[in-house]
C-alpha positions in Angstrom: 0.0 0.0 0.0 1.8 3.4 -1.1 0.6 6.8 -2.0 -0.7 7.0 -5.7 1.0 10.0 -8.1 -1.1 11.2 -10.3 -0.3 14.3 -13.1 -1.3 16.0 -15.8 -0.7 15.5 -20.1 1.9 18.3 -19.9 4.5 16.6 -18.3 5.2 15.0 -21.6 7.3 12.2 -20.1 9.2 9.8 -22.2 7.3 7.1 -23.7 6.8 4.1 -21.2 8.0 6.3 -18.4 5.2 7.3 -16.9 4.1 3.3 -16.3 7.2 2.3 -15.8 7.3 4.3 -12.4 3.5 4.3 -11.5 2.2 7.2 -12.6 -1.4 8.4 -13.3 -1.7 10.8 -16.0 -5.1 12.7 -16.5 -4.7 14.8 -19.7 -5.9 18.0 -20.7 -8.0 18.4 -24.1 -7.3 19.8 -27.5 -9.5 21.0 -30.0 -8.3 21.3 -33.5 -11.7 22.9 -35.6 -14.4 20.4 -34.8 -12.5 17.8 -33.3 -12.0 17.9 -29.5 -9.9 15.5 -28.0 -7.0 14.2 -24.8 -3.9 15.3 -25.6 -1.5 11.8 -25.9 -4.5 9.7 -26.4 -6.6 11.5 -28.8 -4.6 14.2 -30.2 -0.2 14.1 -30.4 2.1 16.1 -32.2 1.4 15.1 -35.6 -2.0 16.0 -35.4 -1.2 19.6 -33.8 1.5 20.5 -36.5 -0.6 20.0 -39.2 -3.5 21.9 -37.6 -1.0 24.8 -37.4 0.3 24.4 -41.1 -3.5 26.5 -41.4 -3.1 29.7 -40.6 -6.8 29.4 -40.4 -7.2 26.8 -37.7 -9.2 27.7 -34.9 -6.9 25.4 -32.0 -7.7 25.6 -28.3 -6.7 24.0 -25.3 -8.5 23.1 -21.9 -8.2 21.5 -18.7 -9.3 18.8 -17.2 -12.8 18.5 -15.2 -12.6 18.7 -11.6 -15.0 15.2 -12.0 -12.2 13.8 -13.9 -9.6 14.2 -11.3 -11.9 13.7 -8.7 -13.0 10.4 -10.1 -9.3 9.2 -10.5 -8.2 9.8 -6.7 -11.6 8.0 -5.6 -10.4 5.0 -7.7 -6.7 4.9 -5.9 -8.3 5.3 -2.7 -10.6 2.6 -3.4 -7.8 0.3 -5.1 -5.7 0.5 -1.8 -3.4 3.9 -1.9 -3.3 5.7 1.5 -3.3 8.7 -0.4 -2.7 10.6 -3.2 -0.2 13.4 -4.4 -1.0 15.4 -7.6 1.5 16.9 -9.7 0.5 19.6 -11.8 1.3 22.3 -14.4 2.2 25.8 -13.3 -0.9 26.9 -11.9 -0.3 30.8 -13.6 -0.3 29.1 -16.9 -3.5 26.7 -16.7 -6.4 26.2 -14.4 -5.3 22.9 -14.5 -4.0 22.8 -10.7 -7.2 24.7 -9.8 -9.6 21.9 -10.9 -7.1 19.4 -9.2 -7.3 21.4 -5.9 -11.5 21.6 -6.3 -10.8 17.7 -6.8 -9.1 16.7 -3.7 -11.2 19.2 -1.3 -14.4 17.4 -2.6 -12.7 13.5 -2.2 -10.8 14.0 0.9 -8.1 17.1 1.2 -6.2 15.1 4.1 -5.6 12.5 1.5 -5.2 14.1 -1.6 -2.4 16.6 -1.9 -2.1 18.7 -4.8 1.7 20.6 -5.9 2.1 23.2 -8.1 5.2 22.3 -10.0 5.2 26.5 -11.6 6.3 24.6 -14.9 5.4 22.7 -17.7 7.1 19.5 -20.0 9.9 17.9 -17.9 10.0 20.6 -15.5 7.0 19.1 -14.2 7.7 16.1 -15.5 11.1 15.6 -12.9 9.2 17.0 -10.0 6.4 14.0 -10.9 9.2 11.1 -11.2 11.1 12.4 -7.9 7.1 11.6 -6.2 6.8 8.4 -7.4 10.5 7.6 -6.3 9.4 9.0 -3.1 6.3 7.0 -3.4 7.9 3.6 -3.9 10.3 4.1 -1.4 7.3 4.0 1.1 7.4 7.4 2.0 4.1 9.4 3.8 2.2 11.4 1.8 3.9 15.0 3.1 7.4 13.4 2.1 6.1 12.6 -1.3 4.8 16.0 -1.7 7.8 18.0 -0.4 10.2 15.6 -2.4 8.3 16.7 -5.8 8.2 20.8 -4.9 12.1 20.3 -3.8 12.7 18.9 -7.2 10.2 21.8 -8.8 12.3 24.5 -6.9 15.4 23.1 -8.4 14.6 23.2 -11.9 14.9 25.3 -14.6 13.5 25.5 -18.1 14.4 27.1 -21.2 13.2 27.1 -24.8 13.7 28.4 -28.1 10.8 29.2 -30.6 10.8 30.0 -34.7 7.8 32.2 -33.9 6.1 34.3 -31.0 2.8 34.4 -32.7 1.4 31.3 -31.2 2.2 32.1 -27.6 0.4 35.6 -28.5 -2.4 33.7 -29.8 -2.6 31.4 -26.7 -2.3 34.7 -23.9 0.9 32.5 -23.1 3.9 35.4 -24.1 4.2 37.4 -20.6 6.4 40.0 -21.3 8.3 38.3 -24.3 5.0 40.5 -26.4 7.6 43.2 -26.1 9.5 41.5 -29.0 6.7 40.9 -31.7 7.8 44.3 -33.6 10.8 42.4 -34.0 10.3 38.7 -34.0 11.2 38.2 -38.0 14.4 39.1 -37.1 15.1 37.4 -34.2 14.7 33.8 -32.5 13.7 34.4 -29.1 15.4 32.4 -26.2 12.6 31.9 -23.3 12.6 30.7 -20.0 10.2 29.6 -17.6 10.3 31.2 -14.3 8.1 31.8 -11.2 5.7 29.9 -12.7 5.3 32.1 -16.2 6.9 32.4 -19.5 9.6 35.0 -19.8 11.9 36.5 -22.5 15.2 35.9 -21.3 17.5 37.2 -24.9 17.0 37.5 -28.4 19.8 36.3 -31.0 19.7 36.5 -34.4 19.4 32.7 -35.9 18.5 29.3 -35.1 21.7 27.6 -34.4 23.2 30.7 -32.0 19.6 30.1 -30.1 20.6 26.5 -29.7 24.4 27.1 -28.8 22.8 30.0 -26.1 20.6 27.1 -24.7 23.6 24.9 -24.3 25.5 27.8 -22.2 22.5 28.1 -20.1 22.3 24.9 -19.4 25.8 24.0 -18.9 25.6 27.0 -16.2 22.3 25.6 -14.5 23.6 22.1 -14.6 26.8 22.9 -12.0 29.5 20.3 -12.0 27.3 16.9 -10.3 24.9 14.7 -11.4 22.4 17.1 -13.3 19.3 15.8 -15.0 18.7 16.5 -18.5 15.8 16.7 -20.5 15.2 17.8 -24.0 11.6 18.9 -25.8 10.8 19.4 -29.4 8.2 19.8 -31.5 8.5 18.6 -35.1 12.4 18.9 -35.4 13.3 15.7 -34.0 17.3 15.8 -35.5 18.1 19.2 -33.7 16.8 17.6 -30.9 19.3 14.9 -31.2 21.7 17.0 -32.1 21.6 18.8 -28.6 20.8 16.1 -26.9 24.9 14.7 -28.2 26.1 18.6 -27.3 24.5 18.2 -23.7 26.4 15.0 -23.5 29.6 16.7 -24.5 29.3 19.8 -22.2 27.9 17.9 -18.8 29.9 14.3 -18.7 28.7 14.2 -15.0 25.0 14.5 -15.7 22.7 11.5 -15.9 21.8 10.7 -19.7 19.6 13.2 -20.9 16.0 12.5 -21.6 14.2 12.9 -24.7 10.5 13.6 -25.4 8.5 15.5 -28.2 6.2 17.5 -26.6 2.3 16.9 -27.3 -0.5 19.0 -28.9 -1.1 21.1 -26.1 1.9 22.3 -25.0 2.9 22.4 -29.3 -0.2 24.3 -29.8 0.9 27.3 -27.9 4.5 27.4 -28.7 3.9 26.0 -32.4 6.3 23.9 -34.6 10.0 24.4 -34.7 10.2 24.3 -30.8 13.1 23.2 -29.0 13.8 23.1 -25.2 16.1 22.1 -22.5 15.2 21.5 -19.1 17.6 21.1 -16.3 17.4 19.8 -12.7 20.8 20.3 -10.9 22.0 18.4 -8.2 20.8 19.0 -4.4 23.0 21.0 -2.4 24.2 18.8 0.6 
């Protein structure tokens, strides 16, 4: 009998992974024109990069029911888990966390814990796997939640885009909407940070954008045992390809992990989308 995890689409953990270590994922919906559907069941990155070929498309996103989370913490409590810690995307980016928190005061809030990761992709996605680690260990339901906002606090996130217009589109640019005047000209480096999307520097082409995200990360990482994570969305051979200059840069980090994002998170920051996401070591 061990607390359950559960989290959200978003995390966008690697294929298997998410099974592999226990982990409940309730997913957020997409809707591309007429067709609504979960994001990694109905909906994946194919099907989000061809809606955005359109210019036309009409693409939104949505989060999950309260009922649906609700109804998935009812059947781990009923299948034997002494409780429940939920995992979820940064709460100033979806109301994701919000219908998760409605969710566990209706079941039972002394068993159903709900963290704000204040990220997205892996940088939920580490905070999710260092629960269920947590989790499996046989740890109380406080330790699992503290060991997954440790991990949150830890992490940092940053991403490259060919294009601001779809986080405009989305409400999801902060104050990166600064840059639009000049976005042709540029390819914006972003981070995530307290919990929102932020400008962090512009350079002027693709591959400079990918050698800046290698010097940030080499500087998050430190000198220990980082983990690594890398995101794309339909440009799966520069992913590799900085996945091998990771490698190069950070000997001492754990092999870096690599996941495509899905159609939510693609249909905000659009096709073209790269990202790192690092989690360095704990300080003794």
């Amino acid at each position: 009998m061990t607390v359950a995890v559960v989290t959200d689409s978003t995390a966008y953990l690697p294929t298997g992974m998410a099974h592999a270590h226990g982990v409940h994922v309730v997913p957020l919906k997409v809707t591309l024109g007429q067709r609504e559907g979960r994001d990694g069941v109905d909906m994946g990155p194919a099907e989000v990069t061809e809606a955005l070929s359109d210019p036309d498309a009409t693409i939104g996103t949505s989060r999950p029911a309260p009922a649906e989370f609700a109804a998935k913490y009812r059947e781990l409590l009923a299948g034997g888990a002494t409780g429940v810690v939920s995992v979820h995307l940064s709460r100033r980016l979806s109301g994701t966390w919000e219908a998760a928190r409605f969710a566990a005061d209706e079941v039972d809030p002394s068993l159903v814990r709900v963290v704000d990761s204040r990220s997205t992709g892996m940088g939920l996605g580490f905070a999710v796997l260092a629960a269920a680690d947590a989790a499996l260990d046989g740890s109380a339901g406080d330790v699992v939640e503290a060991a997954a906002a440790e991990v949150a606090a830890r992490t940092r996130v940053f991403f490259c885009v060919d294009s601001l217009e779809h986080l405009r589109r989305g409400g999801r640019i902060g104050a990166a909407a600064a840059w639009l005047g000049s976005a042709l000209a540029v390819k914006p480096v972003l981070h995530v940070t307290d919990g929102l999307i932020e400008p962090l520097e512009k350079v002027r082409t693709l591959a400079r954008a990918t050698t800046r995200m290698v010097e940030l990360a080499e500087r998050a990482a430190g000198q220990g045992a980082a983990q690594l994570a890398v995101h794309h969305l339909g440009a799966p051979e520069r992913a590799k390809e900085l996945v091998h200059r990771l490698a190069d840069r950070l000997p001492a980090a754990r092999p870096c992990l690599l996941s495509e994002v899905g159609a939510v998170l693609g249909a905000h920051a659009g096709p073209g989308l790269l990202g790192v996401v690092v989690v360095p070591p704990a300080v003794p």
